[in-house]
mmCIF file as Biopython writes it, N, C-alpha, C and O atoms, coordinates in Angstrom:
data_model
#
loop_
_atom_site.group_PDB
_atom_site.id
_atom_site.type_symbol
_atom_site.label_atom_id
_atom_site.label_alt_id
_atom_site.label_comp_id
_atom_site.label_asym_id
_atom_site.label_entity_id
_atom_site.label_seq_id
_atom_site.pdbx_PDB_ins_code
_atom_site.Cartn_x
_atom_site.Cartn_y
_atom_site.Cartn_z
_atom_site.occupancy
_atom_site.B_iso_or_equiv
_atom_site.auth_seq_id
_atom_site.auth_asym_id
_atom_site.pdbx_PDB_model_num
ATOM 1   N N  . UNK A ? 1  ? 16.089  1.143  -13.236 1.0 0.0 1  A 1 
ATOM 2   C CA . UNK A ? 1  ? 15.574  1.638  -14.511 1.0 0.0 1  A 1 
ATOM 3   C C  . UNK A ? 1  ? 16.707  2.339  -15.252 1.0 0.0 1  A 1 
ATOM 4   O O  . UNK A ? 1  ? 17.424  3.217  -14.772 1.0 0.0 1  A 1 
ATOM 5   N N  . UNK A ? 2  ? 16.758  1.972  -16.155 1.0 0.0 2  A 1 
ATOM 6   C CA . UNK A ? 2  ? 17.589  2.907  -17.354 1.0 0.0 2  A 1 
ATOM 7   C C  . UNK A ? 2  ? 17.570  4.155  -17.645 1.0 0.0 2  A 1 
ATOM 8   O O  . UNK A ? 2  ? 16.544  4.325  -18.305 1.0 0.0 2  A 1 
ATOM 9   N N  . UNK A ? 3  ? 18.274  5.397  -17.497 1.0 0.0 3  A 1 
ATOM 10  C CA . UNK A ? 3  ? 18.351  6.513  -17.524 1.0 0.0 3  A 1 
ATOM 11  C C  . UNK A ? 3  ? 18.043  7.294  -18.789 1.0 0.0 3  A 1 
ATOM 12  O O  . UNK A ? 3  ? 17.633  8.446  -18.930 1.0 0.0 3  A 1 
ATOM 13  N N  . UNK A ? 4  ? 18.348  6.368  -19.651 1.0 0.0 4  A 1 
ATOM 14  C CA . UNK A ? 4  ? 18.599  6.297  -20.911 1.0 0.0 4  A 1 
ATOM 15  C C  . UNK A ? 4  ? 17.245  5.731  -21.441 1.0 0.0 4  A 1 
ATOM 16  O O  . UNK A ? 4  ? 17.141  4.547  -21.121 1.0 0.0 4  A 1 
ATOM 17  N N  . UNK A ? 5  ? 15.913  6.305  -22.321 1.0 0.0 5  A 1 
ATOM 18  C CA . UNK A ? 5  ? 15.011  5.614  -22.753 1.0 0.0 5  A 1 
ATOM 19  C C  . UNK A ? 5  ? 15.329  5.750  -24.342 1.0 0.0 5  A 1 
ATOM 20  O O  . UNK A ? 5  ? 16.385  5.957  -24.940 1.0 0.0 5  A 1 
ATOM 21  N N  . UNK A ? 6  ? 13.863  5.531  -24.828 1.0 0.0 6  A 1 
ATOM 22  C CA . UNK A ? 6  ? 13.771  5.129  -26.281 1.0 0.0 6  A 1 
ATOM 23  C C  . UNK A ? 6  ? 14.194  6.670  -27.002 1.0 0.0 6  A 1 
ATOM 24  O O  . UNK A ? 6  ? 13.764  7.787  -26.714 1.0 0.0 6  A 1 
ATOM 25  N N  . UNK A ? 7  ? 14.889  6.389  -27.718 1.0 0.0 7  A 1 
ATOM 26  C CA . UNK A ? 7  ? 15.402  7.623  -28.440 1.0 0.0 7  A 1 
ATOM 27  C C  . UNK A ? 7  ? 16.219  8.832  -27.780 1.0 0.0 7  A 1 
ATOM 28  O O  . UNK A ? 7  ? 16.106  10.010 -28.116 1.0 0.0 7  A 1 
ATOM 29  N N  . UNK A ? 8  ? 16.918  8.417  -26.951 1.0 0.0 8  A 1 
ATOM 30  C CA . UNK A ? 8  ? 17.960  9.065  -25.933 1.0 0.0 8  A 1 
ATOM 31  C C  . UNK A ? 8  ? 17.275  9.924  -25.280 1.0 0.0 8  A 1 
ATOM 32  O O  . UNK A ? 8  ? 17.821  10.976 -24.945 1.0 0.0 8  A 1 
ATOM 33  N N  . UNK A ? 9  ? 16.239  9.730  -25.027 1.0 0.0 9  A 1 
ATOM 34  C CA . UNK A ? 9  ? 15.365  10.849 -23.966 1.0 0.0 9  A 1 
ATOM 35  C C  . UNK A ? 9  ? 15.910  10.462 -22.411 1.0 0.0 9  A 1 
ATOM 36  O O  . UNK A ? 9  ? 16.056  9.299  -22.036 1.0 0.0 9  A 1 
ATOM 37  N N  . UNK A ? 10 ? 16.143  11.470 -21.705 1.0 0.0 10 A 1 
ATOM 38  C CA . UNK A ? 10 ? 17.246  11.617 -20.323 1.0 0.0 10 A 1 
ATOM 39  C C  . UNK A ? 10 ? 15.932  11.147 -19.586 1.0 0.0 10 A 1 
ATOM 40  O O  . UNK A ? 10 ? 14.929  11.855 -19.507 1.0 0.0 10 A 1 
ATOM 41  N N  . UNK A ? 11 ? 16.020  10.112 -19.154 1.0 0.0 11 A 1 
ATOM 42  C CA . UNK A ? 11 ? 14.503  9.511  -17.872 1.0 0.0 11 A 1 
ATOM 43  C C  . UNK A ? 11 ? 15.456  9.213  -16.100 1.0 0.0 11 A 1 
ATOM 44  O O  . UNK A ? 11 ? 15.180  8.380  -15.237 1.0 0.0 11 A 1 
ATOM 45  N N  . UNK A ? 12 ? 16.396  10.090 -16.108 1.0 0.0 12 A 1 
ATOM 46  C CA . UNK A ? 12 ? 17.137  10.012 -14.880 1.0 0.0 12 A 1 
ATOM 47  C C  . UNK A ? 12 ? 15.642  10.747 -13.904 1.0 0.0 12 A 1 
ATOM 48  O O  . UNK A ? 12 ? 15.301  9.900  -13.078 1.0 0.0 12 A 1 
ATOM 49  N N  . UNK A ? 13 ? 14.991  11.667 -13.836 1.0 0.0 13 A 1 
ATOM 50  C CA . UNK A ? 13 ? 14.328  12.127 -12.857 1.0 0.0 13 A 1 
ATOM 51  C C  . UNK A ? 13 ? 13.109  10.800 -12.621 1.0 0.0 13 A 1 
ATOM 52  O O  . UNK A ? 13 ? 12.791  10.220 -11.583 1.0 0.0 13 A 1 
ATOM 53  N N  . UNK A ? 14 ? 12.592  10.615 -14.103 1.0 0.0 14 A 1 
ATOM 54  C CA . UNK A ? 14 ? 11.831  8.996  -13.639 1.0 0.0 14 A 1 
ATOM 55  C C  . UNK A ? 14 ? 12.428  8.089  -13.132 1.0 0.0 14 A 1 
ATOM 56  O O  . UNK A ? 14 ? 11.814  7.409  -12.309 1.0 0.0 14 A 1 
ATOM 57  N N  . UNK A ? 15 ? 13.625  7.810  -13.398 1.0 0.0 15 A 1 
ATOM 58  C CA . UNK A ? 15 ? 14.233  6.775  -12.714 1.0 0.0 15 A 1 
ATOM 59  C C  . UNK A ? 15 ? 14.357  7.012  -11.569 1.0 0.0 15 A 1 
ATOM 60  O O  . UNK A ? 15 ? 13.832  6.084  -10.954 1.0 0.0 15 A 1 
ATOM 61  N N  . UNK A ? 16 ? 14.955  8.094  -10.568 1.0 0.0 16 A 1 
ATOM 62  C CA . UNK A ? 16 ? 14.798  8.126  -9.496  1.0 0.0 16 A 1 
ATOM 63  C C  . UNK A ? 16 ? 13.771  7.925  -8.810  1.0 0.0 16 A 1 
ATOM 64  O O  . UNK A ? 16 ? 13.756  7.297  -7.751  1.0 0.0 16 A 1 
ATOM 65  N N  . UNK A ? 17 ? 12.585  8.569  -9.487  1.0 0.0 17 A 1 
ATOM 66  C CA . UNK A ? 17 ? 10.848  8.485  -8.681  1.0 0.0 17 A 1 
ATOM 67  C C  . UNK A ? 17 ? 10.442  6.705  -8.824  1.0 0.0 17 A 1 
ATOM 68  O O  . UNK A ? 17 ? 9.775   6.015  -8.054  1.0 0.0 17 A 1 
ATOM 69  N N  . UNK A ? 18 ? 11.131  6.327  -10.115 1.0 0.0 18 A 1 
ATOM 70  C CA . UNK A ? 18 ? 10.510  5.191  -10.030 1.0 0.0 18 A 1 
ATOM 71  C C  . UNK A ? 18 ? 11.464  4.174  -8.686  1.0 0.0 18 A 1 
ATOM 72  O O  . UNK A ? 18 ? 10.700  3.511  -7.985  1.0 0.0 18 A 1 
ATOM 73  N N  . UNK A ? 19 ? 12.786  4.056  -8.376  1.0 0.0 19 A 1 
ATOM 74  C CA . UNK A ? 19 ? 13.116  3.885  -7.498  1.0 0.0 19 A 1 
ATOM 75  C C  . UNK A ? 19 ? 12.598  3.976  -6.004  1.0 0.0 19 A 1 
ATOM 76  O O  . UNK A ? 19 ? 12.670  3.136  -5.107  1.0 0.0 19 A 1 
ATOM 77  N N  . UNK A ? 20 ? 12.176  4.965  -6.006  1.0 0.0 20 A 1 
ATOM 78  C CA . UNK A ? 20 ? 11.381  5.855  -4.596  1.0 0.0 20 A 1 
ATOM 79  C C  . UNK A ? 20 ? 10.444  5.214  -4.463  1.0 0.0 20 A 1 
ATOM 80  O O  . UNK A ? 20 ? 10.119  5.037  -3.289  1.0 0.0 20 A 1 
ATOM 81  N N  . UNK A ? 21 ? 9.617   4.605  -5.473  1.0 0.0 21 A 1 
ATOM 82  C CA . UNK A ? 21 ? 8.082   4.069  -5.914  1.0 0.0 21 A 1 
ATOM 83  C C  . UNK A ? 21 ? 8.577   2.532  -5.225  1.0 0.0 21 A 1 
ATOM 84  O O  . UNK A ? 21 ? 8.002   2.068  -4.240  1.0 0.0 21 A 1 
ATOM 85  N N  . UNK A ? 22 ? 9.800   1.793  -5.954  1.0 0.0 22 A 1 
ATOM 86  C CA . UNK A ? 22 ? 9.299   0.912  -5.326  1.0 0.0 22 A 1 
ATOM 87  C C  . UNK A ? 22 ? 9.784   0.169  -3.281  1.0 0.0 22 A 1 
ATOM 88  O O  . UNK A ? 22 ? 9.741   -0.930 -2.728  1.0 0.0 22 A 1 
ATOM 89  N N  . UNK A ? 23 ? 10.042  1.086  -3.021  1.0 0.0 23 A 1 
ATOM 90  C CA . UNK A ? 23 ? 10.378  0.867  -1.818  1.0 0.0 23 A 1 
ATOM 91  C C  . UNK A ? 23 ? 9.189   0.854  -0.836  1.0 0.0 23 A 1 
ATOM 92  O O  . UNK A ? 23 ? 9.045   0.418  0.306   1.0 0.0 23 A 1 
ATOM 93  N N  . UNK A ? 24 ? 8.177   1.668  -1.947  1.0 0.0 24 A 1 
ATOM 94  C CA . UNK A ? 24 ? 7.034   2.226  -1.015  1.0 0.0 24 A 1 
ATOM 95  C C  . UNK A ? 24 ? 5.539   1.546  -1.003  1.0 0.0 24 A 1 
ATOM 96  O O  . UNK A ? 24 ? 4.601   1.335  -0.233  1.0 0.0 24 A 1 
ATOM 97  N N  . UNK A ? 25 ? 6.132   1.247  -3.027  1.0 0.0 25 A 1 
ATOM 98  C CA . UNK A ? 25 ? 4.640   0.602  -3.653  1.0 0.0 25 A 1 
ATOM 99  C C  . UNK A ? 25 ? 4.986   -0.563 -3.862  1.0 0.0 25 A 1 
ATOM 100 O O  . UNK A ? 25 ? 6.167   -0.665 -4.194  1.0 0.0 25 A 1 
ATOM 101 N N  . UNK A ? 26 ? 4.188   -1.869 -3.772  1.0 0.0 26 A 1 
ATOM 102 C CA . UNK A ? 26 ? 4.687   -3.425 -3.824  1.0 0.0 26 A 1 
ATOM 103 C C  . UNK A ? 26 ? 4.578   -3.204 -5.647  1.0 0.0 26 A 1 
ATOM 104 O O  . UNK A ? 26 ? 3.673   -2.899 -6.424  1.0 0.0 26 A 1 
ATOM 105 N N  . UNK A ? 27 ? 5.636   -3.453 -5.737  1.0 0.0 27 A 1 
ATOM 106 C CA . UNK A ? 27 ? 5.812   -3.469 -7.241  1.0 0.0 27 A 1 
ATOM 107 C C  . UNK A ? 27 ? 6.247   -2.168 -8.045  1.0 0.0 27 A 1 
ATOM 108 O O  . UNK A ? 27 ? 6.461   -2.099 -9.255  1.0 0.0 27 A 1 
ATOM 109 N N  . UNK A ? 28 ? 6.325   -1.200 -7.143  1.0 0.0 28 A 1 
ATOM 110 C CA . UNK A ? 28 ? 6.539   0.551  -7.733  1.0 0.0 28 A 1 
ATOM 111 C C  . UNK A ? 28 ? 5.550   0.950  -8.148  1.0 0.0 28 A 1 
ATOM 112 O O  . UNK A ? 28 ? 5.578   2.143  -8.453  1.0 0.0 28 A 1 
ATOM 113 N N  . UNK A ? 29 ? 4.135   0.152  -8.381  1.0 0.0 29 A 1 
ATOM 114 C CA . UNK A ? 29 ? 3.582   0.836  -9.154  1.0 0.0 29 A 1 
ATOM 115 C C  . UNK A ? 29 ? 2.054   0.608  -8.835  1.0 0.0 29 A 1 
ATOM 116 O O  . UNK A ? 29 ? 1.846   -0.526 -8.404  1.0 0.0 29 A 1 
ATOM 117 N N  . UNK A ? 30 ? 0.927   1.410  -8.942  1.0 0.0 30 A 1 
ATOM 118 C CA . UNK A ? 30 ? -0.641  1.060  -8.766  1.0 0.0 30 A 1 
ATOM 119 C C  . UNK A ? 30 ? -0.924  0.827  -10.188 1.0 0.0 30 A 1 
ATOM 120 O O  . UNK A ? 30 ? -1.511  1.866  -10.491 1.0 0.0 30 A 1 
ATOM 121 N N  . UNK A ? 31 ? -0.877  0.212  -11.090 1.0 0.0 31 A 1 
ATOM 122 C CA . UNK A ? 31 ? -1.419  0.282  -12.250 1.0 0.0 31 A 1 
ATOM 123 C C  . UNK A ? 31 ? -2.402  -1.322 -12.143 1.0 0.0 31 A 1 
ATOM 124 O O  . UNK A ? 31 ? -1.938  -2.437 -11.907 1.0 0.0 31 A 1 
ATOM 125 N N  . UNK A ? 32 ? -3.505  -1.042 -12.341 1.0 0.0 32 A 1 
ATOM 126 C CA . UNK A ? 32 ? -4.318  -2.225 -12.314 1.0 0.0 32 A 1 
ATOM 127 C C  . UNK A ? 32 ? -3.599  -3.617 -13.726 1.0 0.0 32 A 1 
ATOM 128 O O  . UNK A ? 32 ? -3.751  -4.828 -13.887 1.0 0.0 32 A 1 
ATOM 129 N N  . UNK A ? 33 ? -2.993  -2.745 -14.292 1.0 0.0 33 A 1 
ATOM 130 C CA . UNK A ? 33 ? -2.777  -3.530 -15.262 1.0 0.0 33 A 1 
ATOM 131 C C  . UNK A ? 33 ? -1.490  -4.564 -14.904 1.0 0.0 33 A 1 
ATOM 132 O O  . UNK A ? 33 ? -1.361  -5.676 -15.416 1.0 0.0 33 A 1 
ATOM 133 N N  . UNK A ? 34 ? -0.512  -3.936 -13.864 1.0 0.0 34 A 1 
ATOM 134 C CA . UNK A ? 34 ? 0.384   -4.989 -13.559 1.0 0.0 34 A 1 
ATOM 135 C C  . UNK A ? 34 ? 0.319   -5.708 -12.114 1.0 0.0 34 A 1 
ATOM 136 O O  . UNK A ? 34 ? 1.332   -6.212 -11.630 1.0 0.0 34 A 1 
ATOM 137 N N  . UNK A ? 35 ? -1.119  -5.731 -11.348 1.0 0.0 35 A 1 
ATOM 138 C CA . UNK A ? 35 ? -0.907  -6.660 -10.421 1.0 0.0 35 A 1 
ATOM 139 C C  . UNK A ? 35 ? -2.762  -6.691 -10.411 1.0 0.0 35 A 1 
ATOM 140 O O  . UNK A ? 35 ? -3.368  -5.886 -11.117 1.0 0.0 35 A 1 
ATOM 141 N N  . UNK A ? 36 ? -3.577  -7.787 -9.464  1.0 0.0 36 A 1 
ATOM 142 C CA . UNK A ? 36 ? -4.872  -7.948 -9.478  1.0 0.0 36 A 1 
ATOM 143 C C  . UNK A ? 36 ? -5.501  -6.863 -8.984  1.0 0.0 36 A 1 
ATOM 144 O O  . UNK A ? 36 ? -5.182  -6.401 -7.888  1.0 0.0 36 A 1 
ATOM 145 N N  . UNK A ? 37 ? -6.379  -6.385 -9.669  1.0 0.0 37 A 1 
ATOM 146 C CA . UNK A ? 37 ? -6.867  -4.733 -8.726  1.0 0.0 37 A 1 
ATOM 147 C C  . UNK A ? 37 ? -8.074  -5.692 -8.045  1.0 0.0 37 A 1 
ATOM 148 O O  . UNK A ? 37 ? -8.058  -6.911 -7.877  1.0 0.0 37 A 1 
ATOM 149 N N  . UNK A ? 38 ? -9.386  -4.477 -7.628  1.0 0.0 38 A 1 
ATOM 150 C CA . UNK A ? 38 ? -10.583 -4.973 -7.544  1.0 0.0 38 A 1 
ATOM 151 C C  . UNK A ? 38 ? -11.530 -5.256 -8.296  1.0 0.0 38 A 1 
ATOM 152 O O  . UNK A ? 38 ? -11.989 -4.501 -9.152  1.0 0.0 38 A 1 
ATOM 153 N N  . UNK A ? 39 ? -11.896 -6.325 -8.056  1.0 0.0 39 A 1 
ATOM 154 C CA . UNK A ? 39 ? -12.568 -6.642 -9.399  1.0 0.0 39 A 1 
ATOM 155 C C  . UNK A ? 39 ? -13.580 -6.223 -10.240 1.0 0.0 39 A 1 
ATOM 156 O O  . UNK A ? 39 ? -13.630 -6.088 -11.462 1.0 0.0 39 A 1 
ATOM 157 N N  . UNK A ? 40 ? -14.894 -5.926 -8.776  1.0 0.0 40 A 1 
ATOM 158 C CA . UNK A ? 40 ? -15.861 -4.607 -8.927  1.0 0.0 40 A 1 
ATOM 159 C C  . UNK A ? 40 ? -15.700 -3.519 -9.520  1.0 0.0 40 A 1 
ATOM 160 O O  . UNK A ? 40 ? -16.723 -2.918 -9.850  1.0 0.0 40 A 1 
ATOM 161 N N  . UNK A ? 41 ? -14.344 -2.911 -9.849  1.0 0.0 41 A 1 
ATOM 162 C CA . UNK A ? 41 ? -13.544 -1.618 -9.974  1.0 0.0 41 A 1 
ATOM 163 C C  . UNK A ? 41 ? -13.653 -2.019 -11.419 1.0 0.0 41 A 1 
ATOM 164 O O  . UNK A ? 41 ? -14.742 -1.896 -11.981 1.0 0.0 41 A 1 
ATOM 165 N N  . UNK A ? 42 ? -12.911 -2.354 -11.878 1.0 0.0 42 A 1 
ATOM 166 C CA . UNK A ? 42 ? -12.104 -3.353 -13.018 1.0 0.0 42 A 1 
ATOM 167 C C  . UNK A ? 42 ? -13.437 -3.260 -13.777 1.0 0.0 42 A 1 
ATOM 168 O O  . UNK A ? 42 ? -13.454 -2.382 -14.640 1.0 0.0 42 A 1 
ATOM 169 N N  . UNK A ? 43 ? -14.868 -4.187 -13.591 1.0 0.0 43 A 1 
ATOM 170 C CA . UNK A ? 43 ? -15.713 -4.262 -14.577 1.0 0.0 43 A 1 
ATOM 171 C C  . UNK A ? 43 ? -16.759 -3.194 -15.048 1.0 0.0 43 A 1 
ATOM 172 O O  . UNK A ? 43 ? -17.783 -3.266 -15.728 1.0 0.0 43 A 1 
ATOM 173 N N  . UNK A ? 44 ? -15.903 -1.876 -14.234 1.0 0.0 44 A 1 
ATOM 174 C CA . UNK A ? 44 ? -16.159 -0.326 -14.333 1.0 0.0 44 A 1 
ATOM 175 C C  . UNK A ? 44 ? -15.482 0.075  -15.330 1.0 0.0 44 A 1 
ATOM 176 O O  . UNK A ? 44 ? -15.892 0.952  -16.090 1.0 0.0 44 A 1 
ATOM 177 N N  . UNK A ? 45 ? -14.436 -0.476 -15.446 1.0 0.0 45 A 1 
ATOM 178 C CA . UNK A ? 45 ? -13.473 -0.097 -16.429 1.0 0.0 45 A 1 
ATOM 179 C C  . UNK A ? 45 ? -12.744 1.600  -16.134 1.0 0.0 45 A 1 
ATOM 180 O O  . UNK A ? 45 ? -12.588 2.603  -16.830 1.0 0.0 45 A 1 
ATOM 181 N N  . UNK A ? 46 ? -12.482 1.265  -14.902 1.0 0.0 46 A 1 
ATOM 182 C CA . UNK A ? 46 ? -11.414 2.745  -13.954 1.0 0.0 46 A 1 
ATOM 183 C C  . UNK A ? 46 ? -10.031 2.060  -14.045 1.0 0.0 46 A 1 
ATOM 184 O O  . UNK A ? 46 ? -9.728  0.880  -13.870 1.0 0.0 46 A 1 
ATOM 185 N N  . UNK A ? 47 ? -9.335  3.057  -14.343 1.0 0.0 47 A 1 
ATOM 186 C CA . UNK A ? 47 ? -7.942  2.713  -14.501 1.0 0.0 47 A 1 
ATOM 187 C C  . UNK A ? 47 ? -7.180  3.334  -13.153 1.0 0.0 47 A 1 
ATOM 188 O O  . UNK A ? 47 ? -7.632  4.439  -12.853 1.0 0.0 47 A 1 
ATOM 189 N N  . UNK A ? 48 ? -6.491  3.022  -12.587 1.0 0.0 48 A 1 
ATOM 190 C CA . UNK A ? 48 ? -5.647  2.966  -10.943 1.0 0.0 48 A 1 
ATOM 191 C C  . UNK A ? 48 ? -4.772  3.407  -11.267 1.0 0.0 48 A 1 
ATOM 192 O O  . UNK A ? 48 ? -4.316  4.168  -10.412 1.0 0.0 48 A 1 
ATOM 193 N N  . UNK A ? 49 ? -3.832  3.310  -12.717 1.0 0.0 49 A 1 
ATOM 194 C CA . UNK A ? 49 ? -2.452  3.794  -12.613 1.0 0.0 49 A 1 
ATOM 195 C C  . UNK A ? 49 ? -2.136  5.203  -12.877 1.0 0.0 49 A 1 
ATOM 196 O O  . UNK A ? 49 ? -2.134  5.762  -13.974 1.0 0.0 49 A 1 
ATOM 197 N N  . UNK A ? 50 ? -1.854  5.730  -11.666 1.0 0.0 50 A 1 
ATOM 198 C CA . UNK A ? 50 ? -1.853  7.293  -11.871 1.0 0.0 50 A 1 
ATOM 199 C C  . UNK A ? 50 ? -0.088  7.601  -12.345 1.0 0.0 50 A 1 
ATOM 200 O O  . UNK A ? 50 ? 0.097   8.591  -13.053 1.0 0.0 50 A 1 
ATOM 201 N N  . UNK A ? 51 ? 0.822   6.975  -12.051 1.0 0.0 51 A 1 
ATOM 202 C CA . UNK A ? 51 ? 2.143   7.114  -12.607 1.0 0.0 51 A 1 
ATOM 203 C C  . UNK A ? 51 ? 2.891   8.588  -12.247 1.0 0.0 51 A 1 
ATOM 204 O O  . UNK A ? 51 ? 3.764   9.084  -12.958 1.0 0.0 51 A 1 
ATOM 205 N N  . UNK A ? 52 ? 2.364   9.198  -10.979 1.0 0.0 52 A 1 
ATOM 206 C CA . UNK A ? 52 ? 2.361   10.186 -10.733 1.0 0.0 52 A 1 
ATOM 207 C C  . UNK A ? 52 ? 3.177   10.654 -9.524  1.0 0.0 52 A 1 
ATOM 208 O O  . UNK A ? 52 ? 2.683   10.271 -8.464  1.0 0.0 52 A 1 
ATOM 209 N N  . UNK A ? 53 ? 4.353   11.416 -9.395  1.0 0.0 53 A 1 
ATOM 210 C CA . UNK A ? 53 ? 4.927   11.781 -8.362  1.0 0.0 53 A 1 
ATOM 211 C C  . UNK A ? 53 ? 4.150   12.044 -7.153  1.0 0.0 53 A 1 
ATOM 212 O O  . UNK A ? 53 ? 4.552   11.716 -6.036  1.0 0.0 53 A 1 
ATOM 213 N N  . UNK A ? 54 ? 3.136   12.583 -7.352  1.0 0.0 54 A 1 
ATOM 214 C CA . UNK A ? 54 ? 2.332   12.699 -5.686  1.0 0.0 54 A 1 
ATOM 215 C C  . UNK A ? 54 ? 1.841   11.044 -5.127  1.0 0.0 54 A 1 
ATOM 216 O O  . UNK A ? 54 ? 2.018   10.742 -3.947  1.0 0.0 54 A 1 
ATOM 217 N N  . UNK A ? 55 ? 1.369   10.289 -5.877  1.0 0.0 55 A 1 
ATOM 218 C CA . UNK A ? 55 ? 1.379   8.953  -5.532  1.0 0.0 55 A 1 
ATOM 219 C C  . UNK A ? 55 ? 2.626   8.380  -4.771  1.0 0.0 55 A 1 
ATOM 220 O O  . UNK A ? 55 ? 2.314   7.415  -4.073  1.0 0.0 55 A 1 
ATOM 221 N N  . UNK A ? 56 ? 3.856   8.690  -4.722  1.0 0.0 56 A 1 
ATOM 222 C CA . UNK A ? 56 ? 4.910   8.133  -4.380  1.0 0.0 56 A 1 
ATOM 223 C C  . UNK A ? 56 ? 4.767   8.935  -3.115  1.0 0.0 56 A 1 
ATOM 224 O O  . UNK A ? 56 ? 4.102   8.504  -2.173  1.0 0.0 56 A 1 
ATOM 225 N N  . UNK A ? 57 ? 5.348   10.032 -3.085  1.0 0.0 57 A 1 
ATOM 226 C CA . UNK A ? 57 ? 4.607   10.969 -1.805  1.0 0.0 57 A 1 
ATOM 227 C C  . UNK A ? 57 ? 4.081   10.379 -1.348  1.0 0.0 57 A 1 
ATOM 228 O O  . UNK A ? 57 ? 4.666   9.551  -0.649  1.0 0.0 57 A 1 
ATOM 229 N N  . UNK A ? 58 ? 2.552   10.363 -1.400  1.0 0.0 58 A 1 
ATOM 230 C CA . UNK A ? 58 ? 1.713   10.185 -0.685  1.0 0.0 58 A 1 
ATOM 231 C C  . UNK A ? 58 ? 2.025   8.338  0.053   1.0 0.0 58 A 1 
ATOM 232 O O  . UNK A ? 58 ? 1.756   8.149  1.239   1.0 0.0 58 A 1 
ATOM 233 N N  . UNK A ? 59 ? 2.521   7.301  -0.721  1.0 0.0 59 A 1 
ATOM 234 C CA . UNK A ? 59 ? 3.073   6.187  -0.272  1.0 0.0 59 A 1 
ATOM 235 C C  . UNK A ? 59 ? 3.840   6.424  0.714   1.0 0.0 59 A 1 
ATOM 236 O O  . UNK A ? 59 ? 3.604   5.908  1.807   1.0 0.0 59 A 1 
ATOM 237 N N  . UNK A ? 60 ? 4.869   7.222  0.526   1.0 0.0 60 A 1 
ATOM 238 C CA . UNK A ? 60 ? 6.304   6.903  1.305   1.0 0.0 60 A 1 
ATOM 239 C C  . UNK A ? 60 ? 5.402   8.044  2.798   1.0 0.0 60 A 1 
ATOM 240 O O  . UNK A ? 60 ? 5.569   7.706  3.970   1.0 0.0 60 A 1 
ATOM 241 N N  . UNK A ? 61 ? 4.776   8.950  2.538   1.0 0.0 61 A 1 
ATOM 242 C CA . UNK A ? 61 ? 4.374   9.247  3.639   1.0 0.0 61 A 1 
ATOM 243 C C  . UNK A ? 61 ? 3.438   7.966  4.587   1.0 0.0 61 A 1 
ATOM 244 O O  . UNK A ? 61 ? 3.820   7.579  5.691   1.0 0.0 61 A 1 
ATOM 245 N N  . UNK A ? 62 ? 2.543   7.594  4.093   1.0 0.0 62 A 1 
ATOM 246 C CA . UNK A ? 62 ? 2.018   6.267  4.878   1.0 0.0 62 A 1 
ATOM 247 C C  . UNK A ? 62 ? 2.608   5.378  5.340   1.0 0.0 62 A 1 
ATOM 248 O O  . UNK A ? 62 ? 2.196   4.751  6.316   1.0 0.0 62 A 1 
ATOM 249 N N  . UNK A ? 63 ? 3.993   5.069  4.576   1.0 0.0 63 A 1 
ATOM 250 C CA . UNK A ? 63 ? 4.959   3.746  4.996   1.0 0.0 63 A 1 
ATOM 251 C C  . UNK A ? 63 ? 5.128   4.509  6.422   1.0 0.0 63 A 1 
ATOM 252 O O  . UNK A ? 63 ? 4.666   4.054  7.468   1.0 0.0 63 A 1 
ATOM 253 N N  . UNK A ? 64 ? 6.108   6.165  6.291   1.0 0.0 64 A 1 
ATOM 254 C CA . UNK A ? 64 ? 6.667   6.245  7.457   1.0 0.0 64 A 1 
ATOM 255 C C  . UNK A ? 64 ? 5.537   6.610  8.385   1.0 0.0 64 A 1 
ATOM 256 O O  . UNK A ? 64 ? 5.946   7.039  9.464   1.0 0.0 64 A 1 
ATOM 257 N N  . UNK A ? 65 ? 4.157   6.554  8.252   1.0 0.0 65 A 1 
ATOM 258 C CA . UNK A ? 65 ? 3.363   6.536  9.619   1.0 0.0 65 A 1 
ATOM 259 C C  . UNK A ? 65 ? 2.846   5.089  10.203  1.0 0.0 65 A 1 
ATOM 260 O O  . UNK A ? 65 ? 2.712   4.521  11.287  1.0 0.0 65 A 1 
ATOM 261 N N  . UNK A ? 66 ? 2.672   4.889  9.012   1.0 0.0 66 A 1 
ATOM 262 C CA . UNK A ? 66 ? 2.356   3.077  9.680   1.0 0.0 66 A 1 
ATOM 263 C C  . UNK A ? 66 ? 3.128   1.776  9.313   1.0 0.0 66 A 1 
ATOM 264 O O  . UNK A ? 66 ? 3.013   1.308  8.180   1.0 0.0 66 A 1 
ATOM 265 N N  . UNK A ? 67 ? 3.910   1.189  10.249  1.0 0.0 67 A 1 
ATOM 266 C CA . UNK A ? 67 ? 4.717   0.225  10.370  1.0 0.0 67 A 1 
ATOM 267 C C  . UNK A ? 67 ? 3.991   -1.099 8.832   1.0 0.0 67 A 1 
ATOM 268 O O  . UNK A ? 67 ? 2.847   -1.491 8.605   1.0 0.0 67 A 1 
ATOM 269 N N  . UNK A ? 68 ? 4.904   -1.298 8.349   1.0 0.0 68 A 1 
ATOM 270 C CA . UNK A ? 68 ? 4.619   -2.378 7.595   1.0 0.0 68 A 1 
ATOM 271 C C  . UNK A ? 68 ? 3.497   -2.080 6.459   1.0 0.0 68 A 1 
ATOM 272 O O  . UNK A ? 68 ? 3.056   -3.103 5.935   1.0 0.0 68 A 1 
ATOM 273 N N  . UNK A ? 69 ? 2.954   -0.839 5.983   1.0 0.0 69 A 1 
ATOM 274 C CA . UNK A ? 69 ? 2.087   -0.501 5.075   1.0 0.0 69 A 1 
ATOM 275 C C  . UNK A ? 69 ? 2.637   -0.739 3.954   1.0 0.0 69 A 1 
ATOM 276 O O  . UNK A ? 69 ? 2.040   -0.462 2.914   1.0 0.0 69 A 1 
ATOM 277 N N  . UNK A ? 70 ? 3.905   -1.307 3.947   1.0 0.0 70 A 1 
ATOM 278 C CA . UNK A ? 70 ? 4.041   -1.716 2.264   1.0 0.0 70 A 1 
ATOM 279 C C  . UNK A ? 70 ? 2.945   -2.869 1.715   1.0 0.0 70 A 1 
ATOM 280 O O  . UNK A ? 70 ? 2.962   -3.226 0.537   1.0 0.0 70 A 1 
#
């Protein structure tokens, strides 16, 4: 990710989290909007993408307890 966003705003601390994100999250990211959520969920109209540093946390903690949880 580019450090550098729209209008020279410094996104180095997102960029790192988003890095972190994707090692942990298939794709970096839970957002229903960029991979198939559930569908049941979906015609609730709940949105998944929390975009949120504790989400990454909470990933990278599960990877390192259970083998292959990516």
């Amino acid at each position: 990710m580019n450090p550098k966003g729209h209008r020279g705003i410094d996104l180095t601390e997102s960029a790192a989290l988003y890095d972190r994100a994707i090692a942990v999250i298939a794709g970096g990211v839970t957002s229903a909007r960029r991979r198939t959520a559930v569908r049941a969920q979906l015609d609730r109209s709940l949105n998944f993408g929390a975009g949120h540093r504790l989400e990454v946390e909470a990933a990278e903690l599960l990877v390192s307890i259970v083998p292959n949880a990516k």
